[in-house]
N, C-alpha and C positions, 0 to 999 in steps of 0.2 A: 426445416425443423431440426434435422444432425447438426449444423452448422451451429443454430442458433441455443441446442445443448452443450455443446461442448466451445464455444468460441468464447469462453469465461475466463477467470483467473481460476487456477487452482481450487482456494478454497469455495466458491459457488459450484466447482466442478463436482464438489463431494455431495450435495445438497441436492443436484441431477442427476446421482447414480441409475435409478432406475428407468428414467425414462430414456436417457442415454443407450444403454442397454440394447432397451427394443428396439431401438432406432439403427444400432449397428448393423444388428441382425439383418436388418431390412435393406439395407446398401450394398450390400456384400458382393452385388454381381452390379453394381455403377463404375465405371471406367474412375469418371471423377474423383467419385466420395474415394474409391479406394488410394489414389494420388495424396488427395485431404490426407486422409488416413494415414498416409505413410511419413507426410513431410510436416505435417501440424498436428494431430488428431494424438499421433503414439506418443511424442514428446511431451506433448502437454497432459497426455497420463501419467507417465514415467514419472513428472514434477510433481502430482497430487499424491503417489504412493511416496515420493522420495517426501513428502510434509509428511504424510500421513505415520512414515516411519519413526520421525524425530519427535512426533506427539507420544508415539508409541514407548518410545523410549523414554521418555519425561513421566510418562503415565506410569512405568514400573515404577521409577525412582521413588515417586510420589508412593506409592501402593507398598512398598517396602517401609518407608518413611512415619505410613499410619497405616490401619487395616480399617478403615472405614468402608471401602467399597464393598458395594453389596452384589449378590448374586443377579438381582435384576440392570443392574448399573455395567457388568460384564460382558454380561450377552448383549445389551444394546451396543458399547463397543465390539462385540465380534462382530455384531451385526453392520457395525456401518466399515471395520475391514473386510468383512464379507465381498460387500457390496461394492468395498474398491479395488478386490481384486481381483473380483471375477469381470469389472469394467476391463482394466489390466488385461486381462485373460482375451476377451471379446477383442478389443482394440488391437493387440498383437496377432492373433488370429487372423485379421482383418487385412493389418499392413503383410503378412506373410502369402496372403492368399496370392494366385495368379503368376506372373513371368517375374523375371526380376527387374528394378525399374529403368527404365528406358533412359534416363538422361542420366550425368556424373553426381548432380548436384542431391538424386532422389537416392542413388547408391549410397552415398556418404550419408546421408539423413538416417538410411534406414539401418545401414551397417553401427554408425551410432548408436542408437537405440538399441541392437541386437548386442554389442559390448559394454551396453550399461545395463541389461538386463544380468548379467552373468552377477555380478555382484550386490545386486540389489537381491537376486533371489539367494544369493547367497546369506545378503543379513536377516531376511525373511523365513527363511526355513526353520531356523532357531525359536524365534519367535511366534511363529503360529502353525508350525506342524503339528503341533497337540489340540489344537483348537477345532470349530467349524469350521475356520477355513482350511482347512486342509482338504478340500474339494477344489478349491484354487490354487491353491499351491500344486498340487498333484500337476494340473491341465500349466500352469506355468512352467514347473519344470520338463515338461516334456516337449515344449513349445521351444524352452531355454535350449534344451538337447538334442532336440532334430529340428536344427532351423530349417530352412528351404536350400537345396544344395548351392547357391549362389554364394553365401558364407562359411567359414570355417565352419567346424564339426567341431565342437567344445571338448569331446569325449574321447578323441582320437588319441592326445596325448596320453592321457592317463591308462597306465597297465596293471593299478593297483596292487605292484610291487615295489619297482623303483621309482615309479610315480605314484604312491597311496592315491587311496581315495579320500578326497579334502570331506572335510568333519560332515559339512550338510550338506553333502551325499549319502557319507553312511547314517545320519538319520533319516532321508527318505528312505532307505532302503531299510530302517530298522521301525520306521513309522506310518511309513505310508506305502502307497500302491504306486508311484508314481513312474516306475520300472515296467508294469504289467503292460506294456506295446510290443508291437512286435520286432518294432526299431531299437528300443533299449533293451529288451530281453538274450538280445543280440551281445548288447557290452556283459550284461551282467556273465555268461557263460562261458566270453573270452578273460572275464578276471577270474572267475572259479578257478578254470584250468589253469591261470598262471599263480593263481596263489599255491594251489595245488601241488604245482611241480615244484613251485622253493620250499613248500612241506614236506613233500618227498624227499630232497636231499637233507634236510634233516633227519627225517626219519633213518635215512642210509645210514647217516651219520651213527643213529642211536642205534641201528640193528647190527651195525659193523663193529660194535663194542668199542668205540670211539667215546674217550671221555669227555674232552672240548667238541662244541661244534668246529666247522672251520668260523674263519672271523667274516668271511663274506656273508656269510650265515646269517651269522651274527649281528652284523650290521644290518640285514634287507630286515631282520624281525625288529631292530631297533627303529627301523624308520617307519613302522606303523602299517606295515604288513600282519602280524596279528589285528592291528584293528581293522583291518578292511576286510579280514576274513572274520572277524565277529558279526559284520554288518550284512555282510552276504550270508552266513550262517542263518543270523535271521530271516530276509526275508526269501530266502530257496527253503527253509522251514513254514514263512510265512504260504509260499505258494505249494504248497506237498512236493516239492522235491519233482515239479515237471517240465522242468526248463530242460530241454536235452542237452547232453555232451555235447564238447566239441570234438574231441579225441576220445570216443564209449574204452577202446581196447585200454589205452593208457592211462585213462583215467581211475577204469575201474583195478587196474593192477596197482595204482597211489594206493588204492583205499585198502587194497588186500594188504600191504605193506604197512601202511597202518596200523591194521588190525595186528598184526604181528606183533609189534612193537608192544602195542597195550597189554597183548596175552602176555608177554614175557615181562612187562613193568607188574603183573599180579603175583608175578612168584617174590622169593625174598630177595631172592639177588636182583630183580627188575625195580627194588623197591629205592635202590644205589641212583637210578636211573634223574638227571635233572630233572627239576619238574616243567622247564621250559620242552625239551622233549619232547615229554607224556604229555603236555597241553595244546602241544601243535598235530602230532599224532591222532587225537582225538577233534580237535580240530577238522584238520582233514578228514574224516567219516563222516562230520556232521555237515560239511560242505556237499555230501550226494545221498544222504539216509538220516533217515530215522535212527540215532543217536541210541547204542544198548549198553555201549560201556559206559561205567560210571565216570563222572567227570574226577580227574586227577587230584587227590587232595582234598575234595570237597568234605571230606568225612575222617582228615589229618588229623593224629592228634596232637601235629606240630603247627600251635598258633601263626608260627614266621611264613611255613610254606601255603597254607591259607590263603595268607592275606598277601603271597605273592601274585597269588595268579589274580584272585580279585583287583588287587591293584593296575593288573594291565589292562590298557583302556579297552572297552568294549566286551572281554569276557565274560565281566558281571551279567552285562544283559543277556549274553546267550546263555548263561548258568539259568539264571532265572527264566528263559524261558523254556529249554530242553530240560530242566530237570526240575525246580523250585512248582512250575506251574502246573505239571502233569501230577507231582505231589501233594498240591492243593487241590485241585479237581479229583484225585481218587477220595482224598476226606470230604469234600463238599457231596461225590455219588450218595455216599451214607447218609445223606441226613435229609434228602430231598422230600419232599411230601407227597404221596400216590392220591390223585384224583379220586381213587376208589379206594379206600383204605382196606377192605378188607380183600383185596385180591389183587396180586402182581399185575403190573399193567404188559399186555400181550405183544411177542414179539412177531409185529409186524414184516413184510416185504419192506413196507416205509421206513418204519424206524431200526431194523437192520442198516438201509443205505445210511441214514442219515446219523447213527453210531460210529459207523466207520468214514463215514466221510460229512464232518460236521457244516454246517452251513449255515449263513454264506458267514465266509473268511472276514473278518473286518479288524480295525487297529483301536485304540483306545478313545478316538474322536469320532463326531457324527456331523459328519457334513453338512451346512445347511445355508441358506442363503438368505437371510433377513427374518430369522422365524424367533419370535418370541412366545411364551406358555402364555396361554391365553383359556377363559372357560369355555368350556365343551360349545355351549349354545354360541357364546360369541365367537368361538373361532369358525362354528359351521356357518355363522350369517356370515362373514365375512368371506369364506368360500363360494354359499349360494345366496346372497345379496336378498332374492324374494323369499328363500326360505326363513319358516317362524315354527317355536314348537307346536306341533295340533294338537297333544297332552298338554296339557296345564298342568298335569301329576307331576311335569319332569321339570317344572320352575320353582314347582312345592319341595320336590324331596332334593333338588340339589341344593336349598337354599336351607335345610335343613341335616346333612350330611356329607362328606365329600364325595363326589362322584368315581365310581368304580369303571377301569373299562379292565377288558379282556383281550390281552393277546392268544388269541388262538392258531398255536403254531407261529412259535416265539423264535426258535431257530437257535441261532448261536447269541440271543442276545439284542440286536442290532437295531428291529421294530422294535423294543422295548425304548431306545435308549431315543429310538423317533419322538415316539409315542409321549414319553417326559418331556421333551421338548417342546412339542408343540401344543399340549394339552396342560394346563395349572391344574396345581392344586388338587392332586388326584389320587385316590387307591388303584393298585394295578394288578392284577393277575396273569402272571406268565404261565403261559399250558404249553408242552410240547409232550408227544408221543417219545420220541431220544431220550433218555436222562443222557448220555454223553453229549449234546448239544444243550441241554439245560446247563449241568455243571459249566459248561465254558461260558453261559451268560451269566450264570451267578457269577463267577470269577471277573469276569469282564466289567460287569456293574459294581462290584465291590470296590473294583480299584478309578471306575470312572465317576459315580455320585457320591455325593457327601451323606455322612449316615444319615440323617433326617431324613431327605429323600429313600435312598436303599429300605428304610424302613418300613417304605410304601409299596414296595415291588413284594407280591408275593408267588414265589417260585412251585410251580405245582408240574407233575408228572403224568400225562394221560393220555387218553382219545379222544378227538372232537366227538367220536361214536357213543362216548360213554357219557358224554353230558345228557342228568335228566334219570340216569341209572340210581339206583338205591347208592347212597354214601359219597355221591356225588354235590348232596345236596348244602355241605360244610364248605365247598368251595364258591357255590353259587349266590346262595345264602337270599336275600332279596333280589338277584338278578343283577344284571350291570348294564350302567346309561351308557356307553358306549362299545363296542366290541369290534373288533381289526381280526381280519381274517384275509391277509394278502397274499398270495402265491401260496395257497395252501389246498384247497377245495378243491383243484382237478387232481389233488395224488390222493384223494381219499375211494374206497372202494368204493360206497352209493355218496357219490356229493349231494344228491336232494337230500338223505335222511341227515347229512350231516350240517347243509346248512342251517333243516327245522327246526335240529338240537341248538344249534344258536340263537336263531328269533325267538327262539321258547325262552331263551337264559336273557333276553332285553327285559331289563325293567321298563312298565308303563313310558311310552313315549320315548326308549332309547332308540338310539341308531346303530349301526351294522354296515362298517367299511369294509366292502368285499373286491378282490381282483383276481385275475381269473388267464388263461392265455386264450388268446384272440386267434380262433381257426384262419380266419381272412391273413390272417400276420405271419404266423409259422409256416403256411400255407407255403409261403414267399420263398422259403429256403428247406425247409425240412427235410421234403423230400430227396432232394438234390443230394444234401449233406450224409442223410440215410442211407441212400442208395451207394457212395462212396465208402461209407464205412463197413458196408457187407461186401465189399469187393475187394477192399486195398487188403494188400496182406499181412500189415500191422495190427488190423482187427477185426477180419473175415471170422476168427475162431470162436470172436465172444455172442455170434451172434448163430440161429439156426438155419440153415441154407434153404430146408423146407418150408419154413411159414413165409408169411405174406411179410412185405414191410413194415405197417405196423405194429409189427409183434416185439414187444420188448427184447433186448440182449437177455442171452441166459446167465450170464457173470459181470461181476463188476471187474473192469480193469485195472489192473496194480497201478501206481505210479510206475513200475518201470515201461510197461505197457502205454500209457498216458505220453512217458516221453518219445515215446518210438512213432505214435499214431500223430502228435504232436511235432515232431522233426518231419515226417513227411509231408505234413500240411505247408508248412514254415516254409518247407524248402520249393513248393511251387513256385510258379514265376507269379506275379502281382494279379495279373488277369483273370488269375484262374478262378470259375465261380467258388470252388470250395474254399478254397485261402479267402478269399476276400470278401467273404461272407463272417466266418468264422472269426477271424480277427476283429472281424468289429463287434463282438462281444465282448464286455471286460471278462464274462466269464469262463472264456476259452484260457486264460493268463494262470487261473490258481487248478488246484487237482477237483476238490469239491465241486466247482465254478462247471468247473469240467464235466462232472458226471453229473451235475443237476441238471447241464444243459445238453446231455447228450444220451445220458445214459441211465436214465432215471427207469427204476423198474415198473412203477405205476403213475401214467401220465395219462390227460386227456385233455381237448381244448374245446373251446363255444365258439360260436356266433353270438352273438345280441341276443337275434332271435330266439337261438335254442338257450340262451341264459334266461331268457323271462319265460316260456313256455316250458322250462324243466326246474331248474332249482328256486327261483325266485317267486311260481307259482305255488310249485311243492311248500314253499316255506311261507308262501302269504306272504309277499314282502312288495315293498313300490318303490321306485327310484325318488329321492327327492335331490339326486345332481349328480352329474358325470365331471367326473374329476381328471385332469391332466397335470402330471407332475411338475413341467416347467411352463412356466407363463407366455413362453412365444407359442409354445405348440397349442395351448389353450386359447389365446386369442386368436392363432390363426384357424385353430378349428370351429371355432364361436363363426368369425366371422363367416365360413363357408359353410355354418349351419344356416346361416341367416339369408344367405343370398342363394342356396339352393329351395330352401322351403321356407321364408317371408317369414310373416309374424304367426304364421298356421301354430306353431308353437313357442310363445315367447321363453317360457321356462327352460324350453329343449332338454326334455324328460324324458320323451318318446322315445324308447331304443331303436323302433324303426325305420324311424327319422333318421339315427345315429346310423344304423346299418346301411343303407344307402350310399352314405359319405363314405365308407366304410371298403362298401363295394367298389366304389370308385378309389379309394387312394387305401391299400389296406394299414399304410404304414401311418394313420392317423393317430391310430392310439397306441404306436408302440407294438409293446407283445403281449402287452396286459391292458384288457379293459378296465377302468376301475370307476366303483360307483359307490356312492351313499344311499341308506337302503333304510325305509322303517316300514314298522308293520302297516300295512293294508286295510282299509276301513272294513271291520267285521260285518255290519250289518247293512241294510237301504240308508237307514237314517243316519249312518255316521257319514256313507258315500256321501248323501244331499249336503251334507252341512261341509262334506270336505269341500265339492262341487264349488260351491257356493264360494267360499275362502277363496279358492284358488281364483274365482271369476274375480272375487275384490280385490286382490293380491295383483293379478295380472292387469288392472288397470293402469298400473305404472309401466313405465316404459322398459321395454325388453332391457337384459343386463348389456351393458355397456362396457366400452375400454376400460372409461374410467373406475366402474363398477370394479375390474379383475386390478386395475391400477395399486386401490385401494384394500384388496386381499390378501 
């Protein structure tokens, strides 16, 4: 079946994306396939992307040429780059996997392939690091940058001084996560420090009252040493400043030295001062902190020096985002809308953490892998195949209205930008307890939808607690067909009274996408990880020596704290359970990421069991599907739903059914259960008739491959 997906030409090869796909997955430990894989299987990828590219390119020309293309005609093309480069992604994965290959002829094949990737992702990052796919791009380049050590090491040359960083690098680092590993987080901190230190001798330069820099100076800044440290600016801003130093003593005396510099460029006589200087100076501070001095010039009332610095490459973006964004988001605080208009929304343990440390961290793209907006009812058959609405209210009033859903605990933005994506044609309600994490979605969304859309987002400031309170009722208004409440319900203080306030806010017949963390799952490491961080003595102090384990930290730790507790993990050898636990979270990689996943003040997790017998009871609520984010992990879990418990439940609704599997592998569903949830038949007579449906429903045959194929 691999064979006979992928042994096409090219262009058939794009038309088998998907099924290709699952089929990789599935091989990945065959002696054989993996051989295939290395000496036919990646080539004859490489040649689909390398068509795929030049269509790419023809297609802007075209799109420049007229503006006919429409919004739906866009996304199906990301979608079918999507889907060929996460093939790409799979297929390198694949040929990387295991020893390196045993004969000359498989070395050369694969070495091949590994120096034609370097350039291809090179022409590829331009082109769709702003897109959905920048979920493939990310998993490419990291694959590109830590091949298997049999090959060069791409990265080794480059010192991002006298070697810059080539352009699309510094846009992955300016747009994407694709650095956040624990193999590349490595280069990133050996360029900080070298940039660092050719900023220092300027700095010398400036503090010694020298009016030329020297010319060696001169020339390392001419060759694109400021732009590789605009690019690292950003994303050491993007991740809160917790990559640790290489050199802590040295580095942080650059930045004192720095700062000096700046003080004395505010007097009159600092004002004499180049503005190249004062731009590299400030510079350097915003390569290890939070940025306080104002950017050099930015507020000049000499047009020329202005638009000197803007003009050198890469500035711009960090001006815009250490200063233009933070300026935007304090005007957008102002004008936000409170849930309860007539009383300031309460300053939570929660939304303290999540003010100061906004979450999660995301870039101006949403990843996604063949997803186009579709309606509410159709997109959910198409997820649960037997499900149909049991309200007829919800076929009346969507066909008369657009359909409303609710983000409850909206975050930085990110579910929102899910949620348009996947859902047509919709009014939408962002709730978060933060307004510092609100503003940064509005911001976020302002600059990623077109206004018609933005139009449709409306930004609200609250409690899931308060929904259903007096003055609440101008936000809720008739209810909403849809509502998303993911990784949100175990930080609230009573989650049952909070999820009731939700099903209460479903209009007739809505649904209620809820996720949750999985006790069986955290179970797995928590402990472990817990128990290390009340002992090591980078972060014994935030926590109390007296209570139990579970007991929350009493403090949130600083970024400089984050990198210290974060260098000691780092620097473990591979083996260690806590390193090699921890790192396989992307959220160990940013600050936020960090403290959500460590050091959250109010946290709690389920079972199954205790999900249906506490909050989903509480709230009158029934499963109508269990949902798994990627399609292998769904159909493999389908399938050993089916072969441990037969057709006992075709639907596989039964949580206890799910808990079982659950017990047995905890890492089935991840670290989040997540389910689709509608109200509960109130009465006998609505049970019998649901009864009844499901028995005619379940006539057809359990859902199938092809069934998730078609999803």
């Amino acid at each position: 079946q691999y064979s006979k997906a992928l042994s096409v030409d090219s262009t058939c090869l794009v038309a088998q994306l998907g099924r290709a796909r699952g089929l990789a997955d599935r091989c990945s430990n065959c002696s054989e396939r993996l051989h295939a894989a290395r000496e036919e299987r990646l080539p004859a990828t490489i040649q689909c992307v390398r068509l795929l590219l030049d269509e790419e390119h023809l297609r802007r020309r075209q799109f420049h040429a007229t503006t006919t293309t429409t919004t739906l005609q866009q996304l199906r093309w990301e979608r079918r780059i999507c889907q060929c480069l996460h093939l790409l992604d799979d297929m390198t994965g694949l040929a990387w996997t295991g020893p390196a290959p045993a004969n000359e002829d498989g070395c050369n094949v694969t070495a091949s392939c590994a120096s034609a990737l370097g350039p291809l992702l090179e022409e590829m990052v331009p082109l769709f690091v702003g897109t959905s796919a920048v979920g493939a791009i990310e998993s490419l380049a990291r694959r590109c940058f830590s091949p298997p050590p049999w090959f060069e090491q791409p990265l080794n040359g480059v010192d991002a001084v006298n070697a810059p960083l080539p352009a699309y690098i510094c846009l992955l680092l300016e747009q994407s996560q694709a650095f956040c590993t624990a193999s590349l987080e490595r280069y990133v901190a050996r360029w900080r420090a070298n940039v660092s230190a050719t900023f220092h001798d300027v700095c010398v330069c400036a503090g010694a009252g020298k009016d030329r820099l020297t010319d060696s100076a001169r020339e390392v800044l001419s060759q694109g040493c400021v732009r590789s440290a605009s690019a690292l600016v950003c994303h050491l801003s993007f991740v809160g400043y917790c990559v640790p130093l290489d050199d802590e003593h040295r580095e942080l005396q650059r930045v004192a030295k720095a700062a000096e510099v700046l003080k004395c460029a505010d007097n009159d006589t600092g004002e004499s001062r180049p503005l190249l200087e004062r731009l590299v100076a400030w510079l350097l501070i915003a390569l290890y902190e939070v940025q306080t001095f104002p950017v050099p010039d930015l507020h000049s009332k000499s047009a020329s020096s202005t638009a000197s610095y803007a003009a050198m490459p890469g500035v711009a973006s960090v001006v815009e985002r250490l200063v233009l964004q933070p300026q935007q988001e304090a005007t957008l605080l102002a004008m936000l809308e409170p849930l309860l208009p007539s009383q300031a929304p309460a300053v939570t343990p929660c939304r303290a953490f999540y003010d100061a440390a906004v979450y999660p961290p995301w870039h101006g793209a949403v990843a996604a892998v063949g997803t186009l907006p579709l309606p509410i009812p159709e997109r959910l058959r198409r997820l649960f195949p037997a499900w149909h609405p049991r309200d007829s209210r919800q076929l009346l009033q969507s066909s008369n209205r657009r359909p409303r859903i609710l983000v409850a605990g909206c975050g930085s933005g990110h579910q929102v930008a899910v949620e348009l994506r996947t859902y047509a044609n919709c009014d939408l309600v962002a709730l978060d307890c933060s307004p510092q994490a609100l503003v940064v979605a509005k911001r976020k969304l302002q600059a990623l939808l077109p206004p018609e859309q933005l139009s449709r987002v409306r930004f609200v400031v609250g409690d899931i607690l308060d929904l259903g309170e007096q003055g609440s009722e101008t936000v809720v208004q008739g209810g909403f067909d849809f509502v998303v409440c993911c990784a949100v319900l175990h930080h609230l203080p009573r989650p049952d009274d909070g999820l009731r306030r939700l099903a209460n806010v479903l209009a007739p017949g809505g649904i209620l996408q809820l996720a949750t963390y999985s006790s069986l799952s955290v179970a797995t490491w928590w402990s472990v990880v817990r128990k290390w961080l009340r002992e090591s003595s980078t972060s014994r102090h935030l926590f109390d020596a007296t209570t139990t384990l579970e007991t929350a930290p009493v403090c949130t730790p600083t970024p400089a704290e984050v990198r210290a507790i974060r260098k000691e993990v780092l620097a473990r050898p591979d083996e260690c359970e806590v390193r090699s636990t921890l790192v396989h979270f992307p959220e160990f990689f940013t600050y936020s990421g960090f403290l959500d996943l460590l050091f959250h003040p109010l946290e709690r997790t389920y079972t199954l069991l205790e999900l249906e017998a506490g909050p989903l009871c509480a709230a009158s609520l029934q499963v109508i599907g269990v949902f798994f984010q990627d399609v292998n992990a769904d159909l493999g879990a389908r399938s050993r739903f089916r072969k441990t418990h037969g057709d006992a439940d075709p639907r596989m609704l039964q949580l206890a059914r799910w808990h079982v599997l659950e017990e047995a592998d905890p890492e089935i569903f991840g670290r989040m259960h997540n389910l689709f949830l509608e109200h509960a038949p109130s009465t006998k007579q609505d049970a019998t008739t649901q009864a009844d449906d499901i028995s005619e429903r379940d006539g057809i045959e359990p859902p199938t491959k092809r069934w998730r194929a078609e999803a």
